[in-house]
N, C-alpha and C positions, 0 to 999 in steps of 0.2 A: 632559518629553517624552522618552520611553523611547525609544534608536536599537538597532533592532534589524540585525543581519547575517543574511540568505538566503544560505546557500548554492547552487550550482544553481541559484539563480536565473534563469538564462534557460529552464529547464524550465518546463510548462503546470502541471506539480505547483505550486511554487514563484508562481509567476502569480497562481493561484488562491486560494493558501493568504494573499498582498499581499492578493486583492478582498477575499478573507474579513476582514479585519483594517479595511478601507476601510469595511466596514458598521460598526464598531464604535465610531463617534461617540468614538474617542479622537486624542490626537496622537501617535499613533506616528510614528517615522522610521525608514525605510528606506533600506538599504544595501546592496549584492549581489555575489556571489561566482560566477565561471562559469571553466572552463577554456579560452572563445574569445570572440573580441571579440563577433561576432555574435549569440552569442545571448543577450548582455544589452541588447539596444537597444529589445527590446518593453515589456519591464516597467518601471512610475513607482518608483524609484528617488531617492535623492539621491546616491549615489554607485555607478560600479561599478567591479570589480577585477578582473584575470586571474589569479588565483590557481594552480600548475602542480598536475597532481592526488594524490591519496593518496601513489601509489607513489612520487609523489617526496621527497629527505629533505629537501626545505625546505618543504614544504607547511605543516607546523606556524609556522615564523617568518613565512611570508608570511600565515598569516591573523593572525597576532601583529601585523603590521606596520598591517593594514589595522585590527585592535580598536583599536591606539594612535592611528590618527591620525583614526581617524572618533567616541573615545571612548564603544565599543559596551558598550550594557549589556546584551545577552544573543544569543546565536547560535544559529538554527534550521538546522540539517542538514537539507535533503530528500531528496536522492540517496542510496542505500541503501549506496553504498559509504562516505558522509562521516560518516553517521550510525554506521555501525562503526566507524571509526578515531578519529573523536572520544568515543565512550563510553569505547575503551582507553584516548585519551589525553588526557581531558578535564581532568587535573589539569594541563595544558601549556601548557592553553587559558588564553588572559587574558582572558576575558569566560568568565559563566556559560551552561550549557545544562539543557534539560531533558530528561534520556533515561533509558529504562530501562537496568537492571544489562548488562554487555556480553555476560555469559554468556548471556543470556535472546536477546540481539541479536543474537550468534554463533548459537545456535541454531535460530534463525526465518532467517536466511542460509543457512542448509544445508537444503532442504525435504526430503530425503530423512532427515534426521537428525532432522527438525523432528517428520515423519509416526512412525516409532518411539517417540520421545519420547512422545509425544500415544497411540500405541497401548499405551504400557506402563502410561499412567496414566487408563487406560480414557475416554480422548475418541474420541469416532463421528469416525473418518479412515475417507478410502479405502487399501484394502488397496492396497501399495505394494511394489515389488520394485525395489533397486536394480542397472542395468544395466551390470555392469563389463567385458564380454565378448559375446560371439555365442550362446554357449550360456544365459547369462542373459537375452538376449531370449528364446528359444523357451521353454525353463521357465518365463518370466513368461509370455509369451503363452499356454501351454497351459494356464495356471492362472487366468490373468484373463478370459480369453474365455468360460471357463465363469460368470466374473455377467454378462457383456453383452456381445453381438457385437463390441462395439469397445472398445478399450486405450487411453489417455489416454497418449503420450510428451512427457515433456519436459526441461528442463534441468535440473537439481537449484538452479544458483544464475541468481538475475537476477531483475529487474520484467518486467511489461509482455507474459505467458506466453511469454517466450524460450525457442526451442526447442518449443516444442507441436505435437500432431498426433495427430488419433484414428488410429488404425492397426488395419487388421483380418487383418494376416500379420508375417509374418518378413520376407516383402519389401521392403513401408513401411518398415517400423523401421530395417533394414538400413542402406536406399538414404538413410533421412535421417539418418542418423548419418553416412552418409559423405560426403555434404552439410554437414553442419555441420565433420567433419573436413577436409572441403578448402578449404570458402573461412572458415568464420569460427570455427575454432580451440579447437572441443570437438569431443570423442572418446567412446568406451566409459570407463565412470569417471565423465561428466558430463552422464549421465543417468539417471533414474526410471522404472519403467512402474508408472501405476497404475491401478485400476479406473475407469472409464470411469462416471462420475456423470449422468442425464441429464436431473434436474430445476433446477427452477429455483434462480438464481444471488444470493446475498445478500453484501453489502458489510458489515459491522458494526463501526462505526466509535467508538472508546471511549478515555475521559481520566480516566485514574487518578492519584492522591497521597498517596503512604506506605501503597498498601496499601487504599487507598480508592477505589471504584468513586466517579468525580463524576456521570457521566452518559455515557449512549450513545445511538447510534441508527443503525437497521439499515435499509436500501435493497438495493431488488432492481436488479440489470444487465438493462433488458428487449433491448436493439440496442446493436450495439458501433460504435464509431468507427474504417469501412473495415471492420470485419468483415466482408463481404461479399468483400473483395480477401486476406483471410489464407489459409494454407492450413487454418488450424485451425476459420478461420468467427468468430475473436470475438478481442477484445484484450482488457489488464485496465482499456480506460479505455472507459466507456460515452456511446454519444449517447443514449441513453435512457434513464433511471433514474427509482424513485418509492420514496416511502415506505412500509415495511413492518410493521408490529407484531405481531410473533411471540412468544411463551413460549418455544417449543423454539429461534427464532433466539437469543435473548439468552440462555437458559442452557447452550448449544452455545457463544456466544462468553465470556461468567467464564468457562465451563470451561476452553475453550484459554489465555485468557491468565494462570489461575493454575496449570495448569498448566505455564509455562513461567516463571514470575516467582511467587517465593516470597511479596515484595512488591512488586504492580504500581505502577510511578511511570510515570508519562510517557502518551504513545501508544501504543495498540495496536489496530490495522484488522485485522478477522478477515475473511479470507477464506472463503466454504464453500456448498458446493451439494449440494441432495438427490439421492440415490442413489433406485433404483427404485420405492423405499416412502417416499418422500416424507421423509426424514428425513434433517436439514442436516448436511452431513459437512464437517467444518474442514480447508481445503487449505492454510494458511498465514497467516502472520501480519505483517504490514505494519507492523515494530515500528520505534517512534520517530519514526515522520514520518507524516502525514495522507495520505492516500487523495487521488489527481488531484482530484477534486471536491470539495473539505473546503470550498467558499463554497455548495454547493448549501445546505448545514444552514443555512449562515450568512446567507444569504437567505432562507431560511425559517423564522428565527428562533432556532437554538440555533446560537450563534457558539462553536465550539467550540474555533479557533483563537484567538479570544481571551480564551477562560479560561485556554486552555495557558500562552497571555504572561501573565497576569495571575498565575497560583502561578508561573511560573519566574521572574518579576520577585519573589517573597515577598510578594504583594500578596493581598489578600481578595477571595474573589467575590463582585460586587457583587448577586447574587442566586444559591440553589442551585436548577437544573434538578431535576427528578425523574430518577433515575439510571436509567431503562427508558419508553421510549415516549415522549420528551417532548411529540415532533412527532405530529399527525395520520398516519392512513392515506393512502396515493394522492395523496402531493404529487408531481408529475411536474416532473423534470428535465430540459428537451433543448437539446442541443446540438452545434455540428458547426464542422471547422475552418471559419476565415473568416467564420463567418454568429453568432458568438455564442454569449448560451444566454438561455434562459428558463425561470421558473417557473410552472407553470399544475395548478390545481385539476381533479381531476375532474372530467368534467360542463359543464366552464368551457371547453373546444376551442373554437378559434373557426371551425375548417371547418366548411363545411355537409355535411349528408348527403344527397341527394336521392334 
């Protein structure tokens, strides 16, 4: 019975990625890692730990403390800051993980750095300008306004589009830069403008080993959860989601993720949405850890979560997925705080229409 360690475990990522694992007719045990008491009291657990976070220098021996006495045999990082510090120092680690190379990790961290990368090795990005000044807004803005009335601003680092907001002057830009410089501690230097994308939104969610595509599978974002209360209009976690089977999506996501990983091992959730001609542009790369909703697959049958445990334990997959398309078209995901989630079929609504 494999005991595995969640980090961030009190996050809805983390949550999800436990239900994912709970469909998988094995005996896993679980363990969990969070920086405050409270928000490890939701998730079925067997044990949980306060652990102090990255920046501190004993973060390494306290999660040391907790692999020795819960005797873990392998540790999932979710939060994107734990998944970088343990790829650097995952030789420190006394229980194994599964992540890609740190360089590849560090890179997909930095989206501004991420977006260059991806344009020098001819992947479809949005044109991207980074914002280190007042004058670098307006030259981005007089450059980007010319694909589409409106400018996509946001943070360079962070989940969950921290910092976002279409912008259609120097004003916007301005006044929310100076917004984020007063109450919550980024400045000019810790933002992006890039071209403003205004098709639809795909999720492509993908488990590599040694260099090996296992299997993937791409979902559109159709409604966001409170998107309706952001200033931007959308989060990166969806109440509405379904199944998509695309050519141009799946060789739009290999493309990103070989392009940043020489040999892809581990996770890699490709973010990207179509520009005006309909064609998927890669905005980032969700490396190491699964995407909020990684038990939607799992409920609908390609438990992806638990192939990941299954090669990080050295184990065989007890069957191989087809590595493009496994799932059907139009499996619809919804769901919303407090009320759950469901899977539901096409065609299969159970409102009436009158």
């Amino acid at each position: 019975m494999p005991k595995v360690l969640i980090t961030g475990a009190g996050g809805s990522a983390a949550y999800n990625f436990r239900d994912a694992l709970s469909q998988a007719g094995r005996d896993y045990r679980f363990v969990g890692t969070d920086v405050k008491p409270y928000h490890l009291e939701l998730i079925e657990l067997e044990g949980r730990y306060l652990v102090p976070p990255v920046s501190d220098p004993g973060y390494v021996d306290a999660m040391n403390k907790v692999i020795e006495a819960e005797s873990i045999d392998f540790v999932h990082p979710q939060p994107d800051v734990e998944v970088g510090f343990l790829a650097t120092n995952r030789d420190k680690l006394a229980a194994p993980t599964f992540l890609p190379d740190a360089e590849a990790i560090a890179l997909c961290h930095d989206k501004m750095e991420f977006n260059a990368h991806l344009t020098a090795k001819g992947v479809s990005v949005p044109k991207a300008r980074h914002i280190a000044s007042q004058d670098d807004l307006r030259s981005a803005l007089e450059e980007l306004l010319q694909i589409n009335p409106r400018v996509w601003l946001r943070a360079i680092r962070g989940a969950g589009s921290r910092g976002s907001l279409p912008i259609d002057s120097y004003y916007q830009g301005d006044a929310w830069i100076d917004y984020w410089r007063s109450f919550r501690g980024l400045d000019y230097g810790d933002f992006m403008a890039s071209e403003f994308l205004p098709g639809h939104e795909f999720a492509w969610q993908s488990l590599w080993y040694k260099g090996e595509l296992i299997t993937s599978q791409a979902r559109m974002r159709i409604e966001y959860i409170f998107g309706n209360l952001t200033p931007s209009g959308q989060s990166s976690s969806p109440s509405v989601a379904k199944t998509v089977n695309r050519d141009d999506v799946n060789e739009a996501g290999v493309g990103a993720v070989r392009a940043v990983s020489a040999e892809p091992h581990g996770v890699y959730c490709v973010d990207m949405k179509e520009n005006a001609d309909g064609v998927p542009m890669v905005t980032e790369i969700n490396v190491g850890r699964f995407f909020t909703t990684s038990n939607f697959f799992a409920h609908a049958g390609l438990n992806m979560p638990d192939m990941y445990l299954q090669l990080g334990l050295g184990k065989e997959l007890d069957s191989k997925p087809a590595q493009f398309n496994p799932l059907p078209d139009d499996l619809y995901w919804v769901r919303m705080i407090d009320m759950g989630y469901k899977l539901v079929k096409e065609g299969e609504w159970s409102a009436i229409n009158h």
